[in-house]
N, C-alpha and C positions, 0 to 999 in steps of 0.2 A: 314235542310240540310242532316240530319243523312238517313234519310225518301229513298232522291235521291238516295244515295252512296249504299244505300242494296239492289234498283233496278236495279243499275249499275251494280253491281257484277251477277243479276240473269241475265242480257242480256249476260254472258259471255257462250259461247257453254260448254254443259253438260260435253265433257270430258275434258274441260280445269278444270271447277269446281273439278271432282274427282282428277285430277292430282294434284290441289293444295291441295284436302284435303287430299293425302297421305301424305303431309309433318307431318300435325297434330300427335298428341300421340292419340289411340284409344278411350281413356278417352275423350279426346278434342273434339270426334267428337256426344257426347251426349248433349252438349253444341249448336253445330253447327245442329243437327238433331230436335232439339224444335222450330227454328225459324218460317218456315214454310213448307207447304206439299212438295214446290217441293225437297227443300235443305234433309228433310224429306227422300224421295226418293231415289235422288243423294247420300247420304250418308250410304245407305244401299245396295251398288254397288255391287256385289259378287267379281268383281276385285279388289275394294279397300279391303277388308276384305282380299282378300287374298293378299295384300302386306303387310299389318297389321300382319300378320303368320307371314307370309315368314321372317320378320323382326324382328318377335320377335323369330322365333323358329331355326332362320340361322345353329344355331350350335348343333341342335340334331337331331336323327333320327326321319322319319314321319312327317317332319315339311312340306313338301314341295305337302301332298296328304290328304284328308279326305277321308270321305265313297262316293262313285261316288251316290251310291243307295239309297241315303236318298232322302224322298219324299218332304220335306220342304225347302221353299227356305232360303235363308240369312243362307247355308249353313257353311260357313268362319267366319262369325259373331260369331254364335252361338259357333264353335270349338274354335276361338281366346277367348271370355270370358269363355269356360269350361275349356280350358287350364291354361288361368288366376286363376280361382279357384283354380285350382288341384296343381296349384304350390303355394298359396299363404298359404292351408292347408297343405300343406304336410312340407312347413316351418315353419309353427305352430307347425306342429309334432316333429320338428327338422332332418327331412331327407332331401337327397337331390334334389336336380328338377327332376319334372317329364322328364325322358327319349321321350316319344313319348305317345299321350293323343289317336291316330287314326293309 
């Protein structure tokens, strides 16, 4: 039965898939990216990464742009977990959140 219900979900259109998975915590969505290629895919959206920011970063500056010029994709990805770092070090250090990481 389990088999049918994870086919069901992949017949659902691509952006209904990303839409639900911005509900997800960013954490949630490495879980959701191991099952198979296409979820794989879907889950590495540059729109969803950046509501992932946007959400995390709402109330500081820079939270709402990256580098337009960077050559590699999963551009939003990549800034939302370096931002994670940099705040979760600098906690360690005992300061306070990073202001703007871009």
């Amino acid at each position: 039965m389990e088999q049918q219900g994870g086919r069901l979900l992949l017949e659902l259109p691509e952006e209904v898939l990303v839409h639900i998975f911005s509900f997800l915590q960013a954490r949630e969505i490495y879980h959701v990216e191991r099952v198979c290629k296409i979820l794989y895919r879907l889950t590495n959206d540059e729109g969803l990464w950046r509501v992932f920011c946007r959400r995390s970063w709402r109330n500081t500056r820079g939270g709402d742009r990256i580098e337009e010029n960077q050559q590699h994709t999963n551009r939003w990805k990549r800034a939302f977990f370096y931002r994670e770092h940099a705040e979760r070090s600098w906690k360690a250090q005992g300061k306070s959140k990073v202001s703007a990481a871009y």
